[in-house]
PDB file of N, CA, C and O in Angstrom, chain B, residues numbered from 101:
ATOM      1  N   UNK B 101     146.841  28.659  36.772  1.00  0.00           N
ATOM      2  CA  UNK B 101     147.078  29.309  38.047  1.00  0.00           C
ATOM      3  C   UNK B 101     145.931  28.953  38.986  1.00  0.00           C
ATOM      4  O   UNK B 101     144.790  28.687  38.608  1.00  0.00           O
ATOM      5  N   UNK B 102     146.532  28.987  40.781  1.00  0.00           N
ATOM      6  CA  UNK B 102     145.434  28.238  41.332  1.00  0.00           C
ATOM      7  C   UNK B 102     145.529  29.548  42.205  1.00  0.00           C
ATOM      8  O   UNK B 102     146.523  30.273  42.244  1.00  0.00           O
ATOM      9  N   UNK B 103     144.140  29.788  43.029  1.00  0.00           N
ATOM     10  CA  UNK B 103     144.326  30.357  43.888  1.00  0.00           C
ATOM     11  C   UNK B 103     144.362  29.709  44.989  1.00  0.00           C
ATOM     12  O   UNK B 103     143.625  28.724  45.019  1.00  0.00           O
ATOM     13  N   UNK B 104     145.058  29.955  46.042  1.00  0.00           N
ATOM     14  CA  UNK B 104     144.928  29.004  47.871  1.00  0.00           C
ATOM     15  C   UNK B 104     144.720  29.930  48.795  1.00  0.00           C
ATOM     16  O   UNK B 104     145.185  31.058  48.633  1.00  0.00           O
ATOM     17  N   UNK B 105     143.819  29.525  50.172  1.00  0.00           N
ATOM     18  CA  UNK B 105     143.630  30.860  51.062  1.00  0.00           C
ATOM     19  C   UNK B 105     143.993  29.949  52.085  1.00  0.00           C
ATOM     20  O   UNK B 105     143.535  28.807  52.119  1.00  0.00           O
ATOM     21  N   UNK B 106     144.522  30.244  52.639  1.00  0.00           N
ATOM     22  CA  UNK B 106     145.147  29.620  54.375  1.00  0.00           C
ATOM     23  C   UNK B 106     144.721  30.473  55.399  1.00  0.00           C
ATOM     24  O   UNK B 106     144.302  31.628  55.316  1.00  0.00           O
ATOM     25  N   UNK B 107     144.866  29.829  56.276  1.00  0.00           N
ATOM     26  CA  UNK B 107     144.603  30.530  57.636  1.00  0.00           C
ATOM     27  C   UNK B 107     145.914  30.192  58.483  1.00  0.00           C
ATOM     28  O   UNK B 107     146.538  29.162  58.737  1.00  0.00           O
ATOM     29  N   UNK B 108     146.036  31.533  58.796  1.00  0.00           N
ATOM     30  CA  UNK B 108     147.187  31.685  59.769  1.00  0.00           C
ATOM     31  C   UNK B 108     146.998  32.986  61.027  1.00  0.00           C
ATOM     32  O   UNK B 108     146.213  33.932  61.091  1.00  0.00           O
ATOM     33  N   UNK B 109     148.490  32.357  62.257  1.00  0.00           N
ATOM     34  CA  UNK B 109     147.651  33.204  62.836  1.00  0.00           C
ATOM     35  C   UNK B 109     148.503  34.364  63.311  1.00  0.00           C
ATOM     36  O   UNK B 109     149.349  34.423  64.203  1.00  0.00           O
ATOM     37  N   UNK B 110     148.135  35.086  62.634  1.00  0.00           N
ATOM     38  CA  UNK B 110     148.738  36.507  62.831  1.00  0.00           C
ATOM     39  C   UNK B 110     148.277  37.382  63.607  1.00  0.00           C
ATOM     40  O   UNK B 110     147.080  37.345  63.322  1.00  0.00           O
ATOM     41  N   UNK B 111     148.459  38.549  64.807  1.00  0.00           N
ATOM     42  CA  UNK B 111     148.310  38.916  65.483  1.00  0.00           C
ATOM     43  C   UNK B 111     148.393  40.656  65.262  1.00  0.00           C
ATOM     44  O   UNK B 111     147.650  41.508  65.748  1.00  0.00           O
ATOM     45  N   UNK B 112     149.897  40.879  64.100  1.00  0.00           N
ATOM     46  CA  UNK B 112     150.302  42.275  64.252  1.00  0.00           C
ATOM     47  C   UNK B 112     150.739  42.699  61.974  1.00  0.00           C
ATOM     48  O   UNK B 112     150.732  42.187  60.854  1.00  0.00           O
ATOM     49  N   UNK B 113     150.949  43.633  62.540  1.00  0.00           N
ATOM     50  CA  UNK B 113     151.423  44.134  60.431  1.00  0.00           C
ATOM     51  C   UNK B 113     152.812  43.551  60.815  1.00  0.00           C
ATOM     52  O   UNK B 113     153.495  43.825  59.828  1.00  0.00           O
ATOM     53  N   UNK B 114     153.643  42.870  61.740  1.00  0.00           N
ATOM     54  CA  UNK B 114     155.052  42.503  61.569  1.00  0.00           C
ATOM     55  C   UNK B 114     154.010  40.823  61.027  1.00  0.00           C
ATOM     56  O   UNK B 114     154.202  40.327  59.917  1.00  0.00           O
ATOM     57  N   UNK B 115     153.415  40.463  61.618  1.00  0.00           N
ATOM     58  CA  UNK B 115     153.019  38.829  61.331  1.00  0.00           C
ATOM     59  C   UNK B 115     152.950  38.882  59.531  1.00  0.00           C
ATOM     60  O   UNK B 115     153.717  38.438  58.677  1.00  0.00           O
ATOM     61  N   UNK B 116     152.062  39.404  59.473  1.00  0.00           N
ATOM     62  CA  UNK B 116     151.121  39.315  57.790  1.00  0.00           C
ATOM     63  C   UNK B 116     152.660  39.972  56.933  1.00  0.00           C
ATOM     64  O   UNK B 116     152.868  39.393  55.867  1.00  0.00           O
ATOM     65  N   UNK B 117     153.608  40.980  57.265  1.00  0.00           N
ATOM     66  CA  UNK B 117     154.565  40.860  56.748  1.00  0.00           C
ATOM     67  C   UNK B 117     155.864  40.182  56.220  1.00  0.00           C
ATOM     68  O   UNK B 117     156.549  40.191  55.198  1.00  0.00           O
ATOM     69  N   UNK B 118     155.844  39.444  57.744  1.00  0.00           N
ATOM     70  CA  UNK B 118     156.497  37.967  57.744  1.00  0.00           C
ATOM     71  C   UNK B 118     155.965  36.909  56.267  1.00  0.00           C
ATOM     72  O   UNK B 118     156.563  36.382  55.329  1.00  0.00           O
ATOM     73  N   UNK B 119     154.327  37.001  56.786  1.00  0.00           N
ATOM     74  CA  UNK B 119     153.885  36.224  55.524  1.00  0.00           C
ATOM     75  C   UNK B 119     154.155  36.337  54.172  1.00  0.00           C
ATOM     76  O   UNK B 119     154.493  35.468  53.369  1.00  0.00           O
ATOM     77  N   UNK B 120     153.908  37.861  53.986  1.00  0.00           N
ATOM     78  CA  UNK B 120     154.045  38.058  52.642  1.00  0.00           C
ATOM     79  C   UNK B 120     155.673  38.026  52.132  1.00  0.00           C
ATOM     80  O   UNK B 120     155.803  37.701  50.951  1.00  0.00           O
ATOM     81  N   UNK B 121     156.888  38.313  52.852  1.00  0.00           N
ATOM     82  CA  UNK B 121     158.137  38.078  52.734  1.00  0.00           C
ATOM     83  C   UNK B 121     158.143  36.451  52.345  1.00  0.00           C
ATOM     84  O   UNK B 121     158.504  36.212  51.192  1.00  0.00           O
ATOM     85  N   UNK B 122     157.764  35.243  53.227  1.00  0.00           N
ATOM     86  CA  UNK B 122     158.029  34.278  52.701  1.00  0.00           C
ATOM     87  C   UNK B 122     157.397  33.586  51.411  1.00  0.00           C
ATOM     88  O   UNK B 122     157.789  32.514  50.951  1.00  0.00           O
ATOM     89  N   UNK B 123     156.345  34.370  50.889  1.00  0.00           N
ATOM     90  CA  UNK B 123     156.014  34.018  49.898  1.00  0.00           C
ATOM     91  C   UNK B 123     156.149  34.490  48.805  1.00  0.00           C
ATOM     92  O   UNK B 123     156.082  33.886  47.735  1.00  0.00           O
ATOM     93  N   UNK B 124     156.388  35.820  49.015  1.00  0.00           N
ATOM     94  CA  UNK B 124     157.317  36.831  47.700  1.00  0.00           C
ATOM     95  C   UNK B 124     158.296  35.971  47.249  1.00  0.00           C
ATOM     96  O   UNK B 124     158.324  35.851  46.024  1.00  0.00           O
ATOM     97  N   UNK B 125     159.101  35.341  47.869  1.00  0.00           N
ATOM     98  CA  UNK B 125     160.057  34.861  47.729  1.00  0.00           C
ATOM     99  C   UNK B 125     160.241  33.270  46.476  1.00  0.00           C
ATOM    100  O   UNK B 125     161.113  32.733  45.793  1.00  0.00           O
ATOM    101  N   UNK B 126     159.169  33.146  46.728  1.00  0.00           N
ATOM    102  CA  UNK B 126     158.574  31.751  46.323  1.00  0.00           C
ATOM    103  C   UNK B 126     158.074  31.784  44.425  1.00  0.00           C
ATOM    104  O   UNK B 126     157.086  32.434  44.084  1.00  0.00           O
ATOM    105  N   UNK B 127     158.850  31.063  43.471  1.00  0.00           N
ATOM    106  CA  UNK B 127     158.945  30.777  42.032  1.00  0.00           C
ATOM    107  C   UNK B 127     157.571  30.639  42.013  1.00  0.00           C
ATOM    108  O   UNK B 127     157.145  29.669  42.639  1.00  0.00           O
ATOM    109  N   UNK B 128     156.610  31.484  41.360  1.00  0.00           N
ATOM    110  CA  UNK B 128     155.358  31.111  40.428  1.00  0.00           C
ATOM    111  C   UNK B 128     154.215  31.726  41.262  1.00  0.00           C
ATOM    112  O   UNK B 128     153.037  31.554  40.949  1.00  0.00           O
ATOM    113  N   UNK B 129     154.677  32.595  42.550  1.00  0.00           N
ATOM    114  CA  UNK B 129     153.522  32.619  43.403  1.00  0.00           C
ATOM    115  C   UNK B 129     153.211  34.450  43.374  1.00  0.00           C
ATOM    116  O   UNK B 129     154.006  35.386  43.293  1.00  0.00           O
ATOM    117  N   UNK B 130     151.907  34.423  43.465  1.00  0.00           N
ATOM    118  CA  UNK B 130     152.222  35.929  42.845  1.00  0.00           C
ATOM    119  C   UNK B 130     150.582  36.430  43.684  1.00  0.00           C
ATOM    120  O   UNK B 130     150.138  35.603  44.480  1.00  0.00           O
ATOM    121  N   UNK B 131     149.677  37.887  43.452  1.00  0.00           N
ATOM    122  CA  UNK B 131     148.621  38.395  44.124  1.00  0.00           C
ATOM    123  C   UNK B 131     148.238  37.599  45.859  1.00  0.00           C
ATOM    124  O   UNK B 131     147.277  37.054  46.402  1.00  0.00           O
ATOM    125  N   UNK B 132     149.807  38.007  46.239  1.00  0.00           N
ATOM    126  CA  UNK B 132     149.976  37.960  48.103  1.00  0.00           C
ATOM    127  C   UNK B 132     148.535  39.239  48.296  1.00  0.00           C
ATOM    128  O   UNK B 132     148.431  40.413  47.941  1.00  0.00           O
ATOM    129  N   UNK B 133     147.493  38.170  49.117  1.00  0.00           N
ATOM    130  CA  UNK B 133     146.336  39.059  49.728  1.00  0.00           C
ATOM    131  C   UNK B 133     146.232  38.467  51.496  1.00  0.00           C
ATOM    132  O   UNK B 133     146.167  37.263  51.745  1.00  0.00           O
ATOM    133  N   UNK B 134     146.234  39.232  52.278  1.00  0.00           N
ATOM    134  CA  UNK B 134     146.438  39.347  53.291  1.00  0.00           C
ATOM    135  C   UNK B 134     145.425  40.114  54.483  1.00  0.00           C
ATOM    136  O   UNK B 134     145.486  41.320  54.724  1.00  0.00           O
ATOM    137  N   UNK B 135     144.589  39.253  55.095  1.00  0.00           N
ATOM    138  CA  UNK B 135     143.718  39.688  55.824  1.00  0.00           C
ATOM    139  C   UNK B 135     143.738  39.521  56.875  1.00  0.00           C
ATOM    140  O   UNK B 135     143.197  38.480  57.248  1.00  0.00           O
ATOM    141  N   UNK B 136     144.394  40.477  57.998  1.00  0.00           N
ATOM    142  CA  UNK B 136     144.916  40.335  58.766  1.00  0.00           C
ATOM    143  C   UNK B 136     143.605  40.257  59.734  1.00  0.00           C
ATOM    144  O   UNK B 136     143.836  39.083  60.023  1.00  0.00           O
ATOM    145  N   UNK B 137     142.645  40.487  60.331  1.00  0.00           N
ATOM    146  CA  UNK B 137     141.262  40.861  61.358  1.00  0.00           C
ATOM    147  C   UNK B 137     140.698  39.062  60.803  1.00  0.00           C
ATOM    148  O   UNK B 137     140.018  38.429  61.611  1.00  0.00           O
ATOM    149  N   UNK B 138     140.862  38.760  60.170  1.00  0.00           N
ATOM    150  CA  UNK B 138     140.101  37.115  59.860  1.00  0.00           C
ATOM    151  C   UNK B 138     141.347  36.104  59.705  1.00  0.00           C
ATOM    152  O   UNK B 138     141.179  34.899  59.519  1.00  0.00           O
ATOM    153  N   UNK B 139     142.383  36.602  59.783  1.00  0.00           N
ATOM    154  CA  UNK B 139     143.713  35.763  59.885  1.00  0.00           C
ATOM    155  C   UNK B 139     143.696  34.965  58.638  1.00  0.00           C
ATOM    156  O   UNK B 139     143.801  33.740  58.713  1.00  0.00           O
ATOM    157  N   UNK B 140     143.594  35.458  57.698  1.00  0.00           N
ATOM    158  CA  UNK B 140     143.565  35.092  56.449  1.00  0.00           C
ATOM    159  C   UNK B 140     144.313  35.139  55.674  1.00  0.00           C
ATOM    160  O   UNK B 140     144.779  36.279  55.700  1.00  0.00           O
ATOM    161  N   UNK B 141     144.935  34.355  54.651  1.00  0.00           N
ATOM    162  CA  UNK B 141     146.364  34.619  53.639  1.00  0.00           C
ATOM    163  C   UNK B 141     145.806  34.317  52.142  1.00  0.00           C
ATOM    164  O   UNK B 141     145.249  33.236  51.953  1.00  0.00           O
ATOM    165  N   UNK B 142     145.880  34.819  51.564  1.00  0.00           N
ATOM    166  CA  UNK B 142     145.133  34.387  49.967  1.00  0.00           C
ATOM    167  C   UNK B 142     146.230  34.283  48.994  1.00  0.00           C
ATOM    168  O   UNK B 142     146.951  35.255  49.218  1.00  0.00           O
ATOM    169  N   UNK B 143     146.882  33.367  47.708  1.00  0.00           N
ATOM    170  CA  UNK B 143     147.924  34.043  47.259  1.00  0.00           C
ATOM    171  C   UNK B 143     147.412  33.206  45.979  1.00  0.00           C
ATOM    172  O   UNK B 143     146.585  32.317  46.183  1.00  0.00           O
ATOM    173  N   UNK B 144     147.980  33.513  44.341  1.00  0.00           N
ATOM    174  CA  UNK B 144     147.651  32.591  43.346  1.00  0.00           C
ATOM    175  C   UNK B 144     149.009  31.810  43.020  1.00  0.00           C
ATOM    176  O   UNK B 144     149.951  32.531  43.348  1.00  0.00           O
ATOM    177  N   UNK B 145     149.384  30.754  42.561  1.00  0.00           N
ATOM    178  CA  UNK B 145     150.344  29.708  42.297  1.00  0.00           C
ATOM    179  C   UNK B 145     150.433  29.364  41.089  1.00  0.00           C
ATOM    180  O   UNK B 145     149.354  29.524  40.519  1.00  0.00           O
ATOM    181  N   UNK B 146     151.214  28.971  40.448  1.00  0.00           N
ATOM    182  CA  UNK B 146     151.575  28.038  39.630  1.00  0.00           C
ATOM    183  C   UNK B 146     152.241  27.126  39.213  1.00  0.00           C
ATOM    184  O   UNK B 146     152.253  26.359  38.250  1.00  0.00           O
ATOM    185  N   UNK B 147     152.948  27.382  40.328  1.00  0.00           N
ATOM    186  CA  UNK B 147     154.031  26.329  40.763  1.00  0.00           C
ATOM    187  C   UNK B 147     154.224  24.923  41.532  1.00  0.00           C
ATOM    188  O   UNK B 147     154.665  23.819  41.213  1.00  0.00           O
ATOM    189  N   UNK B 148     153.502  25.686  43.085  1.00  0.00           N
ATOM    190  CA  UNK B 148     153.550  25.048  44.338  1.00  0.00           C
ATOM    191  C   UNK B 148     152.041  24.544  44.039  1.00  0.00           C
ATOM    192  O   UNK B 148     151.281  24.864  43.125  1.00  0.00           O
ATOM    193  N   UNK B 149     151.903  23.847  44.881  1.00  0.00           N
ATOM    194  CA  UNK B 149     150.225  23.036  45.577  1.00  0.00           C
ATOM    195  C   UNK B 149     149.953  23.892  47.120  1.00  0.00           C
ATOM    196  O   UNK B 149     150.638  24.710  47.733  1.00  0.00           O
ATOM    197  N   UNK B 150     149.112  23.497  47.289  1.00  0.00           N
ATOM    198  CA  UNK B 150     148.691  23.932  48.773  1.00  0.00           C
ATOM    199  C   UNK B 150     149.802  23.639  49.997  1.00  0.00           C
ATOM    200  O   UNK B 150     150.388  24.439  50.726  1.00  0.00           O
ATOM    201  N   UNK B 151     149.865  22.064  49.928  1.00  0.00           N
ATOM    202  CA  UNK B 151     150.587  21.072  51.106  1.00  0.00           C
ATOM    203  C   UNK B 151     152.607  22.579  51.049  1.00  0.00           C
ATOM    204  O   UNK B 151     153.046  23.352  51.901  1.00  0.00           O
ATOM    205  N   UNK B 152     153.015  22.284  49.878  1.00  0.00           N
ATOM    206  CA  UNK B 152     153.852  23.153  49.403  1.00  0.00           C
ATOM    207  C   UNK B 152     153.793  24.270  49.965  1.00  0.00           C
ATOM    208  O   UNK B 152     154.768  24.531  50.670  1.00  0.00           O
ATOM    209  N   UNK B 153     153.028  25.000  49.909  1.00  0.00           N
ATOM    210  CA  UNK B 153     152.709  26.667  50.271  1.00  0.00           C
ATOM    211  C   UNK B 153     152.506  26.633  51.883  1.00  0.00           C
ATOM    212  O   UNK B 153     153.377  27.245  52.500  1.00  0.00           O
ATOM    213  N   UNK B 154     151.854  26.234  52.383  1.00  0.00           N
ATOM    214  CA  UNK B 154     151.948  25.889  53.602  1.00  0.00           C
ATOM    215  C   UNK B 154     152.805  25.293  54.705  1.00  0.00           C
ATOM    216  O   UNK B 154     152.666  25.361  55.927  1.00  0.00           O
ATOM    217  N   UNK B 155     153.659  24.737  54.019  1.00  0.00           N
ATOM    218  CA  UNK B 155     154.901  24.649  54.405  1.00  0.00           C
ATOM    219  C   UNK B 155     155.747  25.889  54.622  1.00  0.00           C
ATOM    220  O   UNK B 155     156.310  26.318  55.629  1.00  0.00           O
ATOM    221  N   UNK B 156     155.695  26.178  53.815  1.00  0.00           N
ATOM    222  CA  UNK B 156     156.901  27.725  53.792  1.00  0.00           C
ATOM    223  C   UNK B 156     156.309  28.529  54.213  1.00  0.00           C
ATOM    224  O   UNK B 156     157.100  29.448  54.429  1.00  0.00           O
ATOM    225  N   UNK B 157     154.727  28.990  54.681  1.00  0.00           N
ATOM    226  CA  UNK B 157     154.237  29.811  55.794  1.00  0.00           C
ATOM    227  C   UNK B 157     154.421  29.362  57.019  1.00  0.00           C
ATOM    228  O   UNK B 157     154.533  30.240  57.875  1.00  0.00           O
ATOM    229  N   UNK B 158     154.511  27.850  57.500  1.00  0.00           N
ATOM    230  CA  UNK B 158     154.752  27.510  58.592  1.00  0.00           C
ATOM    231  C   UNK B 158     155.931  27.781  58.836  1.00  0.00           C
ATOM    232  O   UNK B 158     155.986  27.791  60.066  1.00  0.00           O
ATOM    233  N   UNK B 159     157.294  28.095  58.285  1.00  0.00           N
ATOM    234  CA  UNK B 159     158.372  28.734  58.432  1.00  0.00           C
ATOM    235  C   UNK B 159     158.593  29.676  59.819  1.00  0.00           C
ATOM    236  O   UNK B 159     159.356  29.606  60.782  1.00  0.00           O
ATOM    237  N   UNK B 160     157.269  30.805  59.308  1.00  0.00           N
ATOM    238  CA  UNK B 160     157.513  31.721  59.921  1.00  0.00           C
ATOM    239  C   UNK B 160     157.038  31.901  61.466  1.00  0.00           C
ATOM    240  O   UNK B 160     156.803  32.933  62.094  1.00  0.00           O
ATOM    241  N   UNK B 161     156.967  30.282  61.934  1.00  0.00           N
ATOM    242  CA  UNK B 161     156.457  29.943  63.491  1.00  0.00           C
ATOM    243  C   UNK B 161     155.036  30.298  63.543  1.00  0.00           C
ATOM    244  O   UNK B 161     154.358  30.068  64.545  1.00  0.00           O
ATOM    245  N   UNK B 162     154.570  30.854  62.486  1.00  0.00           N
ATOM    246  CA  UNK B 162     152.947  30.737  62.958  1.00  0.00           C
ATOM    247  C   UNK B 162     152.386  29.398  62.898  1.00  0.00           C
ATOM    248  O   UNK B 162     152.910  28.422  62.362  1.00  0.00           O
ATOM    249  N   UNK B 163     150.959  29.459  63.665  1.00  0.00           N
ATOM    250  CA  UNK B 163     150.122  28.073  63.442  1.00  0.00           C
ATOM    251  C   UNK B 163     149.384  28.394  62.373  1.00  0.00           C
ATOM    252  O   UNK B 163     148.681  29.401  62.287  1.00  0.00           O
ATOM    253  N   UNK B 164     149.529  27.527  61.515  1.00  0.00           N
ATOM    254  CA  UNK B 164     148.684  27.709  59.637  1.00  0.00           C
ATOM    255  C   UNK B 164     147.771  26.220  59.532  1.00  0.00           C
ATOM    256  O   UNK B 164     147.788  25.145  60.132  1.00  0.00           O
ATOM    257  N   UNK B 165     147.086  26.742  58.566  1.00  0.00           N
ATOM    258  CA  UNK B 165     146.310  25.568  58.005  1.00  0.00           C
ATOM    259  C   UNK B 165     145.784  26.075  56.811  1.00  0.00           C
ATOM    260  O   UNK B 165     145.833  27.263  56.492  1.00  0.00           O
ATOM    261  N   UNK B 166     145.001  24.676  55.780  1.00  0.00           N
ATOM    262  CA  UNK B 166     144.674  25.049  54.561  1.00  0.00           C
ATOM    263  C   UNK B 166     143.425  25.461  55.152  1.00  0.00           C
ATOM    264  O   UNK B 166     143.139  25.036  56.271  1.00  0.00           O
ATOM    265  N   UNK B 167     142.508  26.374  54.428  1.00  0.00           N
ATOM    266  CA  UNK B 167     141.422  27.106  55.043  1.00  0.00           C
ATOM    267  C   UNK B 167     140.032  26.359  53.983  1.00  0.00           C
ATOM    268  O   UNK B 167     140.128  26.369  52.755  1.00  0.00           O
ATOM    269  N   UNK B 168     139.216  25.955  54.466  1.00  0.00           N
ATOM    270  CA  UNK B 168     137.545  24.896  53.839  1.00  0.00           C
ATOM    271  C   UNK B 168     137.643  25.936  52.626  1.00  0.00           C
ATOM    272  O   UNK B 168     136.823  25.894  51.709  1.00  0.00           O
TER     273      UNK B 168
END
């Protein structure tokens, strides 16, 4: 299991909810952490890769990136 933290940019509890909906959703992906004041998304994988996961947050019309 990997952990990945992205940055996205969320504004409101509907944004970071959005987030965590599209990734609940997602085979192998599991401890959705969500920091909404640093626009932060944390989640662990075992499935997906980063490039993967980030994709399906960009879904939700936010601007994302993998985070240093």
């Amino acid at each position: 299991m990997t952990t990945y933290t992205f940055n996205v940019e969320m504004t409101c509890g509907g944004c970071s909810k959005a987030v965590t909906a599209v990734l609940s959703k997602l085979e192998g992906v599991s401890n959705i952490q969500i920091d909404l004041p640093n626009k932060k998304v944390a989640c662990d994988s075992t499935k997906l890769n980063a490039d993967e996961l980030l994709t399906n947050i960009s879904k939700i019309g936010k601007k994302c990136s993998i985070a240093a």
